[in-house]
N, C-alpha and C positions, 0 to 999 in steps of 0.2 A: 304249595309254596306261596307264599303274600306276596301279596303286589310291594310294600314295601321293605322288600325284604331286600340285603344288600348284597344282590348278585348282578351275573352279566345282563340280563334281562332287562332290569333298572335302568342299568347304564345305555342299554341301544334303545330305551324309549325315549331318554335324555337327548341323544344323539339325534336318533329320528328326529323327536321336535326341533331340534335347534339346525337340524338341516334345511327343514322346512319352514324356517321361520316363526314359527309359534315359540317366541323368545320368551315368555312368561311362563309358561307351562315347560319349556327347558330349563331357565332357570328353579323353579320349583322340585324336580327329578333330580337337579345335579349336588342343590343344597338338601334335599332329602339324604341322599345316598351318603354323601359329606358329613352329617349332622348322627346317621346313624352308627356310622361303623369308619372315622376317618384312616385308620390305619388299616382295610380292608385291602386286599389287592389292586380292586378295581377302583378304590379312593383316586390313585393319583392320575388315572384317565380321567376321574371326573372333576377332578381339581384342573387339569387342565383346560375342559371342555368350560367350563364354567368360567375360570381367567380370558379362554376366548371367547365368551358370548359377553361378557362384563369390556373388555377392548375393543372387541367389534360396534357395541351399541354405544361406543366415547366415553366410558366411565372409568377412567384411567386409573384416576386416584382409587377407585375400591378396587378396581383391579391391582395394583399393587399394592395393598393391604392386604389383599386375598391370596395371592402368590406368595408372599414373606410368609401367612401363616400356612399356608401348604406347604412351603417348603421345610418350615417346623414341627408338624402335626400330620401333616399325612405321608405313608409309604411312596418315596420316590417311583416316579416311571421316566422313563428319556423322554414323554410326552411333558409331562409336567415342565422337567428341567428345562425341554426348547423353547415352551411358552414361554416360561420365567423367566426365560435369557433374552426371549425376544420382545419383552415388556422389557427390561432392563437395560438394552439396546436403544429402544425407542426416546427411552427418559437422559438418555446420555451417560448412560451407568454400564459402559465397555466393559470397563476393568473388572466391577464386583460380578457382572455376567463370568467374566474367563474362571471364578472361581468357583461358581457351580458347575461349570460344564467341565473343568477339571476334573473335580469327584466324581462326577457321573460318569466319565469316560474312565473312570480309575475300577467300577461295576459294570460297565456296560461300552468297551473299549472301541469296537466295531459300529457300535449303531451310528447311521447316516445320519439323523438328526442332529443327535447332539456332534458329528464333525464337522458338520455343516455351519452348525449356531457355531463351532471353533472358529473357522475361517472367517464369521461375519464377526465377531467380536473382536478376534485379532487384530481385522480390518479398521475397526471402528475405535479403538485404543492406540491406533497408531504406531501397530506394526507388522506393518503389510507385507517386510520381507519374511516374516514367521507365518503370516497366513495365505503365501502364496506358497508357500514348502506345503503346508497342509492339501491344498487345494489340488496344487501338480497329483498328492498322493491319489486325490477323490478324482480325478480325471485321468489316472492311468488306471483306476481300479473300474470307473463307469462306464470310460468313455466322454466325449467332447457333447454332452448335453451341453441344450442352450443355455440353462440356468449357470451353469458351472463357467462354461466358456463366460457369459456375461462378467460374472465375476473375477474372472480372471484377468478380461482388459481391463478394472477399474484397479485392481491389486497392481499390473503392471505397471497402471497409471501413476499411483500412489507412490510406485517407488522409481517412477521418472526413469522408466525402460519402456519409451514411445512405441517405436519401431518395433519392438515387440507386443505390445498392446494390438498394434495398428493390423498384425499379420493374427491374431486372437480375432481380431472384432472382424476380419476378413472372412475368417474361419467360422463367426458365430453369425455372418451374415448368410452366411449359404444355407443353413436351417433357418433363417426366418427372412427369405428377402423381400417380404410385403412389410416389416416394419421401417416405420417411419423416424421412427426415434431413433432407431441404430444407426440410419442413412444419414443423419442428421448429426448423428455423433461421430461416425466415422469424415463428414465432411471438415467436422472441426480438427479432428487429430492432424488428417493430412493440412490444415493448415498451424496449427500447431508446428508442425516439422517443417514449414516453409515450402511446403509443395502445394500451391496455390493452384498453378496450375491442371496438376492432375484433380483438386477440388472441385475445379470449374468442369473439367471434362466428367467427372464422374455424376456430377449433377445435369449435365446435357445427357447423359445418358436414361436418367429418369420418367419413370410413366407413373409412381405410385405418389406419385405427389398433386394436392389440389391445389388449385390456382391459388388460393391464398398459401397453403402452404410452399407453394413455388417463390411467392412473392416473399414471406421472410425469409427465407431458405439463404435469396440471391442477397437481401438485404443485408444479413449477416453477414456473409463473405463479402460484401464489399467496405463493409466496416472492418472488417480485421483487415483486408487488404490495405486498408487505408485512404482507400476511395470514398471517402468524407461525403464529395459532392454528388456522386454517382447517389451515394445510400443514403444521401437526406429526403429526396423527394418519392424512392418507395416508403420510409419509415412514416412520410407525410398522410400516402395512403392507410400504412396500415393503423396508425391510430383514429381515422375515419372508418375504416372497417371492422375495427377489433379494440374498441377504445375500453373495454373492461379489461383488455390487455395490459398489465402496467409495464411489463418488459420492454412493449413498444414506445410508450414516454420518455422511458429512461435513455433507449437508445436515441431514441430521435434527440432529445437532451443533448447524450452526447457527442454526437453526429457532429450538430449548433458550435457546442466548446470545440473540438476537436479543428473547426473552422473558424474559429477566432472570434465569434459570437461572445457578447454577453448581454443582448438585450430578448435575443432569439430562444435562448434556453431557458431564462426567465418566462416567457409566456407560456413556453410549452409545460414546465413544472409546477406553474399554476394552474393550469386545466389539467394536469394530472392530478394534481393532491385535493382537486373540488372533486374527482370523481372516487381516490381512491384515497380519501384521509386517513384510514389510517395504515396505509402501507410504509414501513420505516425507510427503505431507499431512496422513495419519492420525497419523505419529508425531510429526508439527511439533504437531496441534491438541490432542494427546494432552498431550504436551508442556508445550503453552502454559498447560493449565488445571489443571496439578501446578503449574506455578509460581504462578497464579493463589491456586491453593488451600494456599498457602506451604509447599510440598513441592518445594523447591528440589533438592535434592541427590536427587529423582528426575527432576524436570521436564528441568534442562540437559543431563541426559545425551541424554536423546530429541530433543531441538531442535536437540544438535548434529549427533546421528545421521543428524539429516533431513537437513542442509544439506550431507554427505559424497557423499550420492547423485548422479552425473553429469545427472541429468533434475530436481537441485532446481529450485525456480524463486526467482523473484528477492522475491518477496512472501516465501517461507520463509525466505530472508538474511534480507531486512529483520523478519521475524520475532524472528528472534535477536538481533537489534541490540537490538530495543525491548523483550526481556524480558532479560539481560543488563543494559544499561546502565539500568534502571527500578528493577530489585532488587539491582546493583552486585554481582552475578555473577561477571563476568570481570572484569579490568584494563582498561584506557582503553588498552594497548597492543594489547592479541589484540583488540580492536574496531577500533584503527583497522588494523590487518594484518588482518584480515577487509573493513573494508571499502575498504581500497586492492586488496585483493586482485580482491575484485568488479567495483570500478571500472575496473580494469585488464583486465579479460577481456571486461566487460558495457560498457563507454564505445562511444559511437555513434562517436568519431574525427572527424568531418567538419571540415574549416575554418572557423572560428568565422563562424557562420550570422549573428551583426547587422555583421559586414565589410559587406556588401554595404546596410546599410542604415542604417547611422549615420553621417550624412553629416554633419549642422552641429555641429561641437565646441568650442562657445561655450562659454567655464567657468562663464558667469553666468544661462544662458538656462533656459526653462524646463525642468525636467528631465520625463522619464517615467519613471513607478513601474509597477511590474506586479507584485500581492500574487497568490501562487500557492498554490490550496490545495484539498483534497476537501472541505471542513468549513465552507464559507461557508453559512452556515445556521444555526438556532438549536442551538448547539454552542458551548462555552466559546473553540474559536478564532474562531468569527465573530460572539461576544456581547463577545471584548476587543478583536477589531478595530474594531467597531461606532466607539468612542470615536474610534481616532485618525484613521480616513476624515472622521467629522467635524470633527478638528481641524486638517484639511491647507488649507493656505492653497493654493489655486488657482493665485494668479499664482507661485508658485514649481513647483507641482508638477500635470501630471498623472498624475489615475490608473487604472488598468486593476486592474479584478477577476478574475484567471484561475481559472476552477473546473474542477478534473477530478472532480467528484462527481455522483452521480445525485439526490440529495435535495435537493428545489426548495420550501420553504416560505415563508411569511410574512416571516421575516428573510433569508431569499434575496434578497426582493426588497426589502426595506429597504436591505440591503449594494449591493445593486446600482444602484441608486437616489443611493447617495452615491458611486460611482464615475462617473468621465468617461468609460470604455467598459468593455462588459466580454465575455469571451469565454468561451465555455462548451467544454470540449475534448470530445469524442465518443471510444468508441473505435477510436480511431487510432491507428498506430503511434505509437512514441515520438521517432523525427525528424518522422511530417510533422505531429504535436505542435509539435515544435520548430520547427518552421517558419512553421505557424501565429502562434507567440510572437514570434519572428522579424519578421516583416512585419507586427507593430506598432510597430516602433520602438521597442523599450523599452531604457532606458536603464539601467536597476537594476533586476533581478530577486530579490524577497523571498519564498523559499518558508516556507511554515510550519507545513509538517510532520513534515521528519526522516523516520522510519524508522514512523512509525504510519498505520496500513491506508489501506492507497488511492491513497497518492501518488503522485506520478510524476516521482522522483529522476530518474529513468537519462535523459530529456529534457533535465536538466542538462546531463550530460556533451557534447549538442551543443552549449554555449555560445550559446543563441538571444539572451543581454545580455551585452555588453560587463564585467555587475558583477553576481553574485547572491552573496546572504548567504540566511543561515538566521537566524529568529526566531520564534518565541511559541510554536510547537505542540509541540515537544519537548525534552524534556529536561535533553539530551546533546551533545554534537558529533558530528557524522555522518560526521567524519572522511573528507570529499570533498575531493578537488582542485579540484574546478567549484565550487565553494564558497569564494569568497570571504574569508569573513567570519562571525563569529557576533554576534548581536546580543544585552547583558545590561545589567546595571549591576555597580556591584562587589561589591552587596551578593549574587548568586548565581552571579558570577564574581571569588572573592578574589583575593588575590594566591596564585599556586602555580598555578590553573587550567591554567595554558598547560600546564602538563605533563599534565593530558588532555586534551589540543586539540592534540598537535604539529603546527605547520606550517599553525594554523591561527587566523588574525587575531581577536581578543576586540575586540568594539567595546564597551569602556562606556561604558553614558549619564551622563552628570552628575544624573540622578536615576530612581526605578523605573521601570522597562522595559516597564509596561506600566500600561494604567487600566481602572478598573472604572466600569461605569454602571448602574446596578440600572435594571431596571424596572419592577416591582412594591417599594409602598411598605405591606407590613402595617404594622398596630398594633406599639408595643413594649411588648408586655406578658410578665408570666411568665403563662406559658400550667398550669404542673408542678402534679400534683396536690395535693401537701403540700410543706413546707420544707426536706426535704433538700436537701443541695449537688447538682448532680447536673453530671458531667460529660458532655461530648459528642461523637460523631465522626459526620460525613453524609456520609465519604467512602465509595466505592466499597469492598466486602468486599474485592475482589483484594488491598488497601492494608494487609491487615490482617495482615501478616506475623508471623510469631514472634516477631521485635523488637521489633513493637508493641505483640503484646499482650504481653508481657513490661513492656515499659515500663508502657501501661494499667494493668496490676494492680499494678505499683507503684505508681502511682498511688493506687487506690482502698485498698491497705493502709493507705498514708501518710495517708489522709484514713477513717478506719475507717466514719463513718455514710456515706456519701455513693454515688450510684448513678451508671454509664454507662449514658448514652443514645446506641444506635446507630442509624444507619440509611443505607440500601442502594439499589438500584435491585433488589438481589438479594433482597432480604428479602419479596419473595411468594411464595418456593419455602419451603414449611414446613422443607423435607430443612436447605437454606442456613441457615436461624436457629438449628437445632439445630446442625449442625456450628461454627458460631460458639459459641454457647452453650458447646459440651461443651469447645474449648480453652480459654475462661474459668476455664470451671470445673475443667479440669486447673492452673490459673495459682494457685486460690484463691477465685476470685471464682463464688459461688454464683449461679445462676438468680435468686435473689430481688433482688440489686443490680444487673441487668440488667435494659433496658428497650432492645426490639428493633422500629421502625416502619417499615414498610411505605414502597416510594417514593411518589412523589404525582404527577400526571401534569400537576398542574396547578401553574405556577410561584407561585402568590400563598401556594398552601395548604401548600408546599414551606419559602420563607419562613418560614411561620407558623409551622411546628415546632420553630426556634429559640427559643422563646420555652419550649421545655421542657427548654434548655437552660441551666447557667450560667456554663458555660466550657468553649471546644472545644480538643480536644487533636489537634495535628495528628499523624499518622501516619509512618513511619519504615520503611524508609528511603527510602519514595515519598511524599513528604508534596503537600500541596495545594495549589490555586491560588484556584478558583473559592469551594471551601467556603468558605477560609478567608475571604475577602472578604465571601463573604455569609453570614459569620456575626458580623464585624466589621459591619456595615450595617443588621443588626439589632441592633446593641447588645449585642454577647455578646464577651469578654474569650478573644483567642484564645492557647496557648502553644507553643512549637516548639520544635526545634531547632536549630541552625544545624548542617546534617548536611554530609556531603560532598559533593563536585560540586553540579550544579546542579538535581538531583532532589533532592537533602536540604536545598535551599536557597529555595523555591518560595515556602512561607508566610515566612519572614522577610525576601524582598522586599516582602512583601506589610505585613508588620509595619512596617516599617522606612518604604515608602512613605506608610502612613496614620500617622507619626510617632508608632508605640511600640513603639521600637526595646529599652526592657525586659524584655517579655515572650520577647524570642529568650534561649532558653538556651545556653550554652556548649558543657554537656554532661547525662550524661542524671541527672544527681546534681539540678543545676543547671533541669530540667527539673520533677524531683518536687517542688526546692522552691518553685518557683512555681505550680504549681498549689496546694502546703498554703495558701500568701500570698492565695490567690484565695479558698480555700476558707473560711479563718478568715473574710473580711470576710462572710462568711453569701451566699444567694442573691441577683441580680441585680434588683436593683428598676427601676421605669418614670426613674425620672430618672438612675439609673447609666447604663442602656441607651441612653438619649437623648443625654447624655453621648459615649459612644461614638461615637454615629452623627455626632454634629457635629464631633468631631473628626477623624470620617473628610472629610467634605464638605470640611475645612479644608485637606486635605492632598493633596502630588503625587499620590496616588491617582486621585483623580478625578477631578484636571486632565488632561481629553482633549488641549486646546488646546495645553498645556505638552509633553506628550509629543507630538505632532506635530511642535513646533520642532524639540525635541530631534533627532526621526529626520530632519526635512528638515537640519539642521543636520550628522548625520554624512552622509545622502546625500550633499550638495554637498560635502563633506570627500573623500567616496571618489572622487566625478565629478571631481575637481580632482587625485586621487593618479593616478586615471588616464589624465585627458592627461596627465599629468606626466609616466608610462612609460609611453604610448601612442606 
């Protein structure tokens, strides 16, 4: 017999060397045997062996060159096809995997391999409820091996069946209780399900952990706890310990934000991105808080940089959308080519998932609502929701409260309480999300958050209503195809809008787009220590761009005696006050006409501080929603601009809705001179204030009721356009 002759012989010399490492002389056997006889029996073992010596030594790309032409040219083995699926896998090629491992299972229906590569592709395509049928079948037929159980809490994960995962990964700890990864993951689920405490306990129970590993362990769990403070100063150590760590920057990062820092997280993600440039999280977070800190024409270049990266993620897109379209960045065109772009790569595809479940298409009957959001909680989008749940007339509509958020407070359950069901999403994938949304029947789905943290756009894309719009949480137009509809009025959607919205329906209301409902009622008094005029701004520092304070110090020239009152959530970092301060005082405006307070944890006492105010200046080119309201509510005379889009346009719905549509300025000429007009009438006395606030109560503002109609009014408009083209 020759030595190369194309028998079994061949192939275990192959094998041999490439067990042993002698990867040249492996490869050399495995392309001999291939070259001689490919449609030989033992071809497709040696097509496979050869695919994994070509993937194991990094050569991807001729590894899937080589695999395509095996799978052409040489006689199939379940060896070959696993490889080939598990290259295919690797590259993000789910789908075209399920379709050789189909065939192969259609020859060779029993082999383990290829149902194994079934359940992992399944997984990895996005649909975990089909690859945990497969898997239950490989676990009643094996047994609860580790590999299987592993998989099986991430399939349970996927389809956001915790508690069930949680009693899997319980089951898969008891065959490996020296891992550390499992310990570590099982600590996250239990806090995932809000069982903190058994977290803590389960982690006192530990001996396999080292002292560093003890140290992130605790770190973590005190950051999802939400003990900010507790987990700033272990994160301190471990980026001294473990500083090629970049998981630890980030956290410590946002430890800093999470405590109202913005001068804090700034340092820390600069000594991260000198050590780890080119990691895209570090250069997104980096990034985001030069724009924060209105270092614009430093910040977008790193935000773009990030999202160049083949391994960005989709949180870092959506990143750039909302610092972009916030600070009016890029064009309303490279946004939505950015984000058709995403949606076109990232869209789930599936066949519109409420086909199957929207069955009665009465035009008149009751509808179902489904308001979708991270933010249902005491949060500006679940405090202007608040109103119009109260104003929905029942027999026209029900409603469904969808939260994909982990913060469960007091107004959670208020919000909840005014909904007809509500569903809380887990982390699950983002179909069997969808699904879930699905097999409610919703008739019109209302997201309302855009592109700000958390949400979970891409579940869109599987179309789980027949009808979703976007409203109240953002901005901008999110420039989705799954997307319907945007919901506004005309006053923050003019005429010209649509040209940054192409292709995408402007619903205006016949009056403001949203209501405000206060819930605390201070006194209206001036609180200010002497009679200076004193102007105001309570928005958020990020707000506080060049523009604005350009404009503010016009302001305070034009009115010479008169002082800004600022205040922050950021303004208990001493560093933040001062970097505020020092560009005033590059503007003109010395320390002495500044007056910088501290946030307030407590809403009444929050309020109250208006009252050291005599007129609030809204901000540019991200102006306000909430301030301005509730600084209208307390009797304080607010002024704007009428800016561009519907970020420059926020507080003059707001104006416009409490009927005083004068103080909207045209432009910013047009701005300073209304603040002098405010200024001249001297400070804000108790019956001016009073004044205000009644003319608020009197106005579409605070009609919860009124804006209800309104929305059930375009719902049934859009539930009628689409039988129409249904």
């Amino acid at each position: 017999m020759s030595a190369y002759s194309p028998d079994a012989t061949l192939l275990e010399r192959a094998r041999a060397a490439h067990q042993a490492g002698r990867v040249a002389e492996a490869e050399h056997l495995y392309r001999t045997l291939l070259n001689l006889a490919p449609r030989a029996d033992d071809a497709g073992d040696a097509a496979a062996g050869l695919g994994a010596l070509l993937r194991g030594n990094g050569f991807n790309k001729e590894a899937g060159l080589h695999y395509r032409w095996a799978l052409e040219h040489c006689r199939w083995s379940p060896i070959l096809l696993s490889n080939a699926c598990n290259w295919l896998r690797e590259q993000g090629l789910a789908s075209e995997s399920l379709v050789w491992l189909q065939k192969g299972l259609e020859q060779w229906p029993q082999d383990l391999h290829l149902r194994w590569g079934l359940v992992l592709s399944l997984h990895h395509a996005d649909q975990p409820e089909q690859a945990l049928r497969q898997l239950e079948a490989l676990i009643h037929e094996q047994g609860e091996r580790p590999l299987l159980l592993q998989e099986l809490v991430a399939c349970l994960l996927s389809c956001g069946r915790s508690k069930e995962a949680l009693s899997a990964l319980e089951s898969l700890r008891q065959h490996k209780p020296d891992d550390t990864t499992l310990l570590l993951q099982h600590l996250t689920l239990l806090q995932r399900l809000q069982r903190s405490q058994d977290a803590w306990a389960l982690l006192g129970e530990q001996t396999i952990l080292t002292e560093k590993e003890l140290l992130r362990t605790k770190a973590v769990l005190l950051m999802a706890d939400q003990r900010h403070q507790e987990a700033l100063p272990l994160f301190d150590q471990l980026t001294e310990l473990e500083p090629q760590e970049g998981d630890h920057w980030l956290n410590h990062a946002a430890c800093q934000k999470a405590l109202k820092q913005m001068v804090g997280p700034f340092q820390t993600l600069q000594a991260a991105v000198e050590l780890h440039p080119e990691r895209p999280d570090l250069l997104q977070a980096l990034g985001s808080v030069l724009i924060e800190h209105g270092r614009w024409n430093e910040g977008l270049p790193l935000m773009q940089r990030s999202v160049s990266y083949a391994n960005s993620s989709d949180v870092q897109q959506f990143n750039l959308q909302f610092a972009a379209a916030g600070n009016r960045l890029l064009p309303s065109n490279v946004l939505a080519a950015r984000a058709r772009e995403w949606e076109s790569s990232r869209s789930l595809k599936p066949a519109p998932l409420w086909s199957d479940h929207i069955k009665d298409r009465s035009p008149d009957r009751r509808l179902r609502i489904g308001y979708l959001s991270q933010d249902l909680h005491n949060h500006p989008v679940g405090r202007f929701l608040e109103p119009l749940l109260r104003g929905h007339n029942r027999q026209q509509v029900e409603i469904t409260g969808i939260s994909c958020g982990s913060i469960h407070d007091p107004h959670s359950q208020t919000l909840k309480a005014l909904c007809d069901r509500w569903l809380q999403l887990g982390p699950s994938t983002d179909l069997a999300a969808a699904r879930q949304i699905a097999e409610l029947e919703i008739d019109l789905l209302v997201e309302l958050g855009g592109y700000t943290g958390g949400q979970r756009l891409r579940l869109l894309t599987a179309r789980p209503a027949p009808i979703q719009l976007s409203y109240l949480g953002f901005f901008a137009s999110t420039h989705l195809e799954c997307l319907d509809g945007w919901i506004g009025d005309p006053v923050v959607f003019p005429n010209g809008l649509e040209q940054e919205a192409p292709g995408q329906t402007l619903h205006r209301l016949p009056r403001c787009y949203m209501a405000y409902q206060p819930d605390r009622t201070p006194d209206l008094v001036r609180t200010a220590p002497d009679q200076r005029f004193r102007f105001g701004c309570f928005n958020h520092s990020r707000k506080l761009s060049d523009p604005c304070l350009n404009l503010f110090a016009a302001v305070l020239q034009a009115v010479p005696q008169s002082l800004l009152v600022l205040k922050s959530q950021t303004f208990g970092e001493a560093a933040e006050r001062q970097r505020i301060a020092n560009r005033l005082e590059a503007r003109g405006i010395p320390k002495e006409r500044l007056e910088l307070l501290e946030r307030s944890d407590k809403a009444q006492h929050h309020l109250s501080l208006y009252g050291r105010m005599d007129a609030a200046l809204d901000p540019i080119p991200y102006g306000g929603a909430t301030t301005s309201a509730e600084a209208l509510w307390m009797g304080v005379p607010v002024i704007c601009l009428a800016g561009e889009g519907m970020v420059g346009r926020l507080t003059a719905a707001v104006l416009a809705g409490a009927g005083l549509d004068a103080a909207i300025a045209p432009d910013l000429q047009g701005y300073v001179s209304r603040a002098q007009r405010l200024a001249s009438v001297g400070p804000r006395s108790a019956k001016q204030r009073v004044a205000i606030r009644q003319q608020l109560q009197r106005s579409t503002l605070m009609d919860g009721l009124g804006l209800a109609e309104a929305m059930e009014a375009l719902y049934r408009k859009c539930w009628h356009q689409w039988l129409g083209g249904g």
